[in-house]
GUVEXGU-76726 format. One line per 4 residues: their letters; for each residue x, y, z of C-alpha. Coordinates in nm, 2 decimals. Layout:
N
A> X/Y/Z | ...
end
This chain:
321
XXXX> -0.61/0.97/1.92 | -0.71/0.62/1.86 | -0.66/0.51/1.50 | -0.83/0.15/1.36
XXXX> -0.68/0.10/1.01 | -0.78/-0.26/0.78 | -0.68/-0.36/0.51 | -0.76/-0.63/0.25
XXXX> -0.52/-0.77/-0.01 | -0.24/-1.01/-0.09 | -0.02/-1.16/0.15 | 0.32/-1.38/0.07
XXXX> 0.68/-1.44/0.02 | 0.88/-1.31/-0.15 | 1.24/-1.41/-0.28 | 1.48/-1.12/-0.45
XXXX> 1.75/-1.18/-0.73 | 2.06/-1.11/-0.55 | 2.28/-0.95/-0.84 | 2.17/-0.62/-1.07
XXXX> 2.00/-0.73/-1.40 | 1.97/-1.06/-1.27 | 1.68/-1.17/-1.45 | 1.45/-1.45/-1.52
XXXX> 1.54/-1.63/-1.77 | 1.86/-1.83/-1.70 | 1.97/-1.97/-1.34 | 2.07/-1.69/-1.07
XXXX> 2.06/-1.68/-0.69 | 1.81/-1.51/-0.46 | 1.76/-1.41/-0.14 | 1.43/-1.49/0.06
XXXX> 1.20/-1.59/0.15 | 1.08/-1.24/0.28 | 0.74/-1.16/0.42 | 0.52/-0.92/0.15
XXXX> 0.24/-0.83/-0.02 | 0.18/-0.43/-0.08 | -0.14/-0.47/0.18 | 0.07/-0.64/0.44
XXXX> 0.35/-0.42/0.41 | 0.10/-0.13/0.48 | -0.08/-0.33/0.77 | 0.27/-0.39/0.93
XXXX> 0.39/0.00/0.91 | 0.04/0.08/1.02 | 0.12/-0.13/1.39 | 0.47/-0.07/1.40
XXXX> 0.38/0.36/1.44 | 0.15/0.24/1.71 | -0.18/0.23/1.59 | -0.47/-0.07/1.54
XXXX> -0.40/-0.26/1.25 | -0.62/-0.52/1.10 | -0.57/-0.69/0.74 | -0.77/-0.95/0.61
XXXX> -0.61/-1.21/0.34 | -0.52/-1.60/0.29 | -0.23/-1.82/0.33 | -0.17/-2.15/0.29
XXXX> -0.10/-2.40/0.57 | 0.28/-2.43/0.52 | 0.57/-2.23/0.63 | 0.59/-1.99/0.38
XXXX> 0.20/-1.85/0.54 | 0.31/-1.96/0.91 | 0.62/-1.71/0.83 | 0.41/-1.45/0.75
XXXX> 0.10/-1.47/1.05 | 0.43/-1.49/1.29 | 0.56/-1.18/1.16 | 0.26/-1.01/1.15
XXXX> 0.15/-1.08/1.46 | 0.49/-1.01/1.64 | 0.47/-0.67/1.50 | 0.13/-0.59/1.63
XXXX> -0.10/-0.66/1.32 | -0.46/-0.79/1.41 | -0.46/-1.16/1.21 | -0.75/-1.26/1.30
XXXX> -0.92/-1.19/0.96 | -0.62/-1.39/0.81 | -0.76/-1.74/0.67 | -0.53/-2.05/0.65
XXXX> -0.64/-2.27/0.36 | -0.53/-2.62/0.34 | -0.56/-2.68/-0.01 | -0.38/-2.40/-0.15
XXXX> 0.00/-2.26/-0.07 | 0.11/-1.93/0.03 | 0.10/-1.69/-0.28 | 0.45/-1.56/-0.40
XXXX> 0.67/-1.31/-0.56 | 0.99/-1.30/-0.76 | 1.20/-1.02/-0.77 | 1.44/-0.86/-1.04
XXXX> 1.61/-0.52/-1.00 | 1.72/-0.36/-1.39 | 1.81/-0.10/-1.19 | 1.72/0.11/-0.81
XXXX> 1.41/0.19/-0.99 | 1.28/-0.03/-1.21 | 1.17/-0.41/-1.12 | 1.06/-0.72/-1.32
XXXX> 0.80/-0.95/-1.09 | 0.68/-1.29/-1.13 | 0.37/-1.33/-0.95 | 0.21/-1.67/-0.79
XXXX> -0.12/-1.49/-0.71 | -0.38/-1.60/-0.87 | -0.34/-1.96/-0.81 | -0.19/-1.90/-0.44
XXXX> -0.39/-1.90/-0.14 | -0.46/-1.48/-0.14 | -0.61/-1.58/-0.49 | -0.90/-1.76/-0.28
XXXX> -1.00/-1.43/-0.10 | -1.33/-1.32/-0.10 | -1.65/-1.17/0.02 | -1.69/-1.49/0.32
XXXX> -1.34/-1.38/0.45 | -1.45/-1.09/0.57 | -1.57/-1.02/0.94 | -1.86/-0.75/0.92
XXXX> -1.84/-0.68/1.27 | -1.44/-0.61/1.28 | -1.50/-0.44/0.97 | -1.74/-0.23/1.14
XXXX> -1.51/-0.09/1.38 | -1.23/0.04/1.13 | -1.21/0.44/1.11 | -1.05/0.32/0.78
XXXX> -1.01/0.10/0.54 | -0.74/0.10/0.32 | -0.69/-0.04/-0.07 | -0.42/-0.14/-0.27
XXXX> -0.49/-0.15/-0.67 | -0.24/-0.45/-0.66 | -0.46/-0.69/-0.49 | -0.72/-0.62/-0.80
XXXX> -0.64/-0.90/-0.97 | -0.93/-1.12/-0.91 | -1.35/-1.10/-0.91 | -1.35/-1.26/-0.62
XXXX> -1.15/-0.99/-0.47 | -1.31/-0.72/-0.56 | -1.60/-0.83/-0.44 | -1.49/-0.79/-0.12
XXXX> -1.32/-0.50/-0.15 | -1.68/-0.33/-0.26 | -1.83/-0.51/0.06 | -1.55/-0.37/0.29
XXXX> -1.62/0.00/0.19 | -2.02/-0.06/0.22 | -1.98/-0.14/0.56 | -1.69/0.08/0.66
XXXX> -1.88/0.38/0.53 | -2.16/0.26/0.63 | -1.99/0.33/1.01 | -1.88/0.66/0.94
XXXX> -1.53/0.56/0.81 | -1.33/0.67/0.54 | -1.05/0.51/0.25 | -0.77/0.54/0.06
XXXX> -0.61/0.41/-0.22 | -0.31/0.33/-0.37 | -0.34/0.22/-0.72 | 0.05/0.04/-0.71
XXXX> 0.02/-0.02/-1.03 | 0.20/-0.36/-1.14 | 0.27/-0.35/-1.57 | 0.28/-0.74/-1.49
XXXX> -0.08/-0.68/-1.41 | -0.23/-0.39/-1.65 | -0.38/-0.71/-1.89 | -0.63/-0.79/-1.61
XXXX> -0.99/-0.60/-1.72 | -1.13/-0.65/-1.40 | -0.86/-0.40/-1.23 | -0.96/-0.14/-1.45
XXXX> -1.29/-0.13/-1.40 | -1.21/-0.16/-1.01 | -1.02/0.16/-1.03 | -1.33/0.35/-1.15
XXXX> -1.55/0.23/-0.89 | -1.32/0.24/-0.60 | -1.24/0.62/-0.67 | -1.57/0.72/-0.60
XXXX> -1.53/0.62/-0.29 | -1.19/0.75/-0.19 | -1.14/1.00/0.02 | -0.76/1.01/0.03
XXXX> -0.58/0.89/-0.31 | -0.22/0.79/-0.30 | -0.09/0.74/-0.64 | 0.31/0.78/-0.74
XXXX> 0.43/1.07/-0.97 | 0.42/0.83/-1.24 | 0.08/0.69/-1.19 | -0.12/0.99/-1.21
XXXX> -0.16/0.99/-1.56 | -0.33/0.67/-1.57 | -0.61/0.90/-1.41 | -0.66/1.12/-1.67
XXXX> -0.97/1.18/-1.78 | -0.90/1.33/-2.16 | -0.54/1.37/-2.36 | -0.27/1.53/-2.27
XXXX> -0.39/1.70/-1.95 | -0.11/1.86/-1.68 | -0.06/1.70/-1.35 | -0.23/1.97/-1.17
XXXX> -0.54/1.92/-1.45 | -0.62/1.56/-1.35 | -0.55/1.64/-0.94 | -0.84/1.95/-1.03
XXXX> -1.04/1.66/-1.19 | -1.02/1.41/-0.92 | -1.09/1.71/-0.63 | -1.36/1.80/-0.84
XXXX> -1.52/1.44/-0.84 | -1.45/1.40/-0.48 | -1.19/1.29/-0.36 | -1.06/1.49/-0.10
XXXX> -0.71/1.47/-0.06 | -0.45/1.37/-0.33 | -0.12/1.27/-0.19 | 0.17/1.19/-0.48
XXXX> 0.47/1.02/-0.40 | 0.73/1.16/-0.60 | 1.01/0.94/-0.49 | 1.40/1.08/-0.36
XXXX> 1.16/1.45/-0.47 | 0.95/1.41/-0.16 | 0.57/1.45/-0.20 | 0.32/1.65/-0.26
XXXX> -0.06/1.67/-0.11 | -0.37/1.84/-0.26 | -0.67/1.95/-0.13 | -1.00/2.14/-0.22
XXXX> -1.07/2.46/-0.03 | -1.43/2.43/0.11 | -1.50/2.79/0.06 | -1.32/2.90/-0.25
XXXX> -1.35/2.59/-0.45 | -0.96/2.62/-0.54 | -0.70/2.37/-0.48 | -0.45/2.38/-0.15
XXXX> -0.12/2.28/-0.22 | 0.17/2.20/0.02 | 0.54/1.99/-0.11 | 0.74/1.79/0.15
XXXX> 1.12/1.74/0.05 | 1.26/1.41/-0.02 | 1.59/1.29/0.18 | 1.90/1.17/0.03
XXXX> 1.94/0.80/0.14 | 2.11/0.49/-0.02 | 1.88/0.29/-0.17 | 1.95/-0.09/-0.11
XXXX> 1.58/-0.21/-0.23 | 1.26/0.00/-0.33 | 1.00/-0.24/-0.25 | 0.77/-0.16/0.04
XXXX> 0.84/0.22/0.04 | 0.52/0.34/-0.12 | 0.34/0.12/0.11 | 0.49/0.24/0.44
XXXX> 0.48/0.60/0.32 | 0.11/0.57/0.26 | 0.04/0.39/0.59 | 0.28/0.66/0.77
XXXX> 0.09/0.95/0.65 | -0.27/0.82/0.63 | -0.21/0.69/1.03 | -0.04/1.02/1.17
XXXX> -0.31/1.24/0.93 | -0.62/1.02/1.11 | -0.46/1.07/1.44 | -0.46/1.45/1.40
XXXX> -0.07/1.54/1.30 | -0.07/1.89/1.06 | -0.03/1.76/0.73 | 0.32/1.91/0.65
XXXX> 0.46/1.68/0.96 | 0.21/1.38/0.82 | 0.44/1.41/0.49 | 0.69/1.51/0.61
XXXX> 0.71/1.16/0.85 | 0.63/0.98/0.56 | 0.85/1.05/0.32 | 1.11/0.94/0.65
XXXX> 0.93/0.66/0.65 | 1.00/0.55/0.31 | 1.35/0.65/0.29 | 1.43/0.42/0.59
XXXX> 1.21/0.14/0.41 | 1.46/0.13/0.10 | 1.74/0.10/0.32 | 1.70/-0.22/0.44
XXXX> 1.71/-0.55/0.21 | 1.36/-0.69/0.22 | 1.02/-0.58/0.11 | 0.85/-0.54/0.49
XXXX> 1.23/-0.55/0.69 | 1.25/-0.14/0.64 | 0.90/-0.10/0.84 | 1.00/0.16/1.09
XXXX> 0.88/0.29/1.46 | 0.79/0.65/1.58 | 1.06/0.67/1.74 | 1.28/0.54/1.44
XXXX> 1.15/0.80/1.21 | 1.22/1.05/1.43 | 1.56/0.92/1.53 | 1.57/1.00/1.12
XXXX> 1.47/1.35/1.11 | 1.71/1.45/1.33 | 1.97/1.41/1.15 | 1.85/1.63/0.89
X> 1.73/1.91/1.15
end
């Protein structure tokens, strides 16, 4: 089955501290500069499984933004929708691991060329033709951007499409007002939600509810399907029963893997199963794929280098069959 996936969102470099603990705060090395950006990360998984990938974002006219149009487009990404702005520079990101789990950022967003997105970016009529748009809560970070995130699910609903989102939360970026208030209206609109297993509770609608209270909750306010990432655990997806109003269940084991840098496997998890799921895969082999796919995204040093083929991921699974 044919699968048209956009996306809209920041895209940048980004340069990684090159020792554990590293920090920000005295001189250190780092590594980079490396293609990123959560929605080009997820536009680049979406092509490199096979399937049409669109995002739409800014850059500026330097190297840094020529780096990152040449790798998107030599893995198969539609860039059309990609503006180069000669004013601005690329956007950027700093990178510091405390530990495999936990990461300090220093973003150049806002002021970068991605900071410039908005609503006259956007190509209606390539917008028409996605079966889905997705959303990442990390490029919430402006008005100007979520305007034209609200535009892009008008008209891809509008066209019979359907969206997910992924609220990759960011604590660097939980001060911004406007990304809360984003969150709310976006998830009335989602019809698959992709948040981590320590996101959900963000999504709580009352104290001290259970992880399967707030999944009943968002089910019950429509979303359809509920997809948590729950790390070397696996995942886990929920679903409403049509006829007896209860909620489906079904857990995909994690795999035991190195981890030699997290950043990116969220995003190519999400874009694994959200592209096999469209294109008519059961969803036990959907997860299943995707938590593959985001094992062999930490393995590799670089937030987009651990994007991975079909045929990689199953290359994977063999191993452990």
């Amino acid at each position: 089955m044919s699968v048209s996936i956009c996306t809209i969102g920041e895209l940048l470099v980004e340069f990684l501290a090159k020792e554990p603990n590293q920090g920000f705060m005295a001189p250190g090395e780092f590594l980079g500069p490396f293609p990123s950006g959560a929605p080009a990360i997820y536009a680049d998984q979406v092509a490199k499984l096979g399937f049409q990938s669109a995002l739409f974002s800014c850059v500026g006219k330097d190297d840094f933004g020529r780096m990152c149009l040449d790798r998107l487009s030599d893995d198969g990404v539609n860039i059309d929708g990609i503006s180069v702005l000669p004013k601005t520079t690329t956007g950027s990101a700093f990178v510091s691991y405390r530990n495999q789990h936990q990461r300090d950022f220093i973003f150049n967003m806002t002021n970068g060329a991605c900071g410039y997105l908005s609503t006259e970016h956007l190509d209606e009529i390539q917008l028409s033709r996605c079966d889905h748009f997705h959303i990442m809560g990390s490029s919430l970070f402006s008005f100007r951007i979520i305007d034209a995130m609200r535009k892009a699910i008008n008209i891809v609903k509008l066209h019979g499409g359907t969206v997910s989102f992924d609220p990759n939360i960011r604590k660097e970026m939980l001060n911004i007002p406007e990304m809360t208030q984003a969150f709310e209206y976006i998830l009335e609109y989602t019809d698959f939600f992709l948040p981590s297993e320590g996101e959900v509770a963000h999504f709580a609608k009352g104290k001290n509810k259970s992880e399967s209270a707030i999944v009943d909750d968002l089910l019950a306010s429509g979303v359809k399907h509920v997809i948590i990432k729950r790390g070397p655990q696996g995942a886990s997806y929920y679903h409403q029963d049509s006829s007896s109003q209860k909620t489906g269940s079904l857990h995909a084991p994690g795999f035991p893997v190195r981890v030699v840098d997290p950043t990116g496997a969220g995003d190519c998890f999400g874009a694994t199963f959200i592209s096999l799921f469209l294109a008519g895969y059961p969803v036990e082999k959907a997860l299943t794929y995707a938590n593959a796919s985001g094992s062999l995204a930490i393995s590799k040093r670089g937030p987009m280098e651990g994007a991975s083929t079909l045929a990689e991921i199953e290359a994977f699974l063999q191993q452990y069959c």
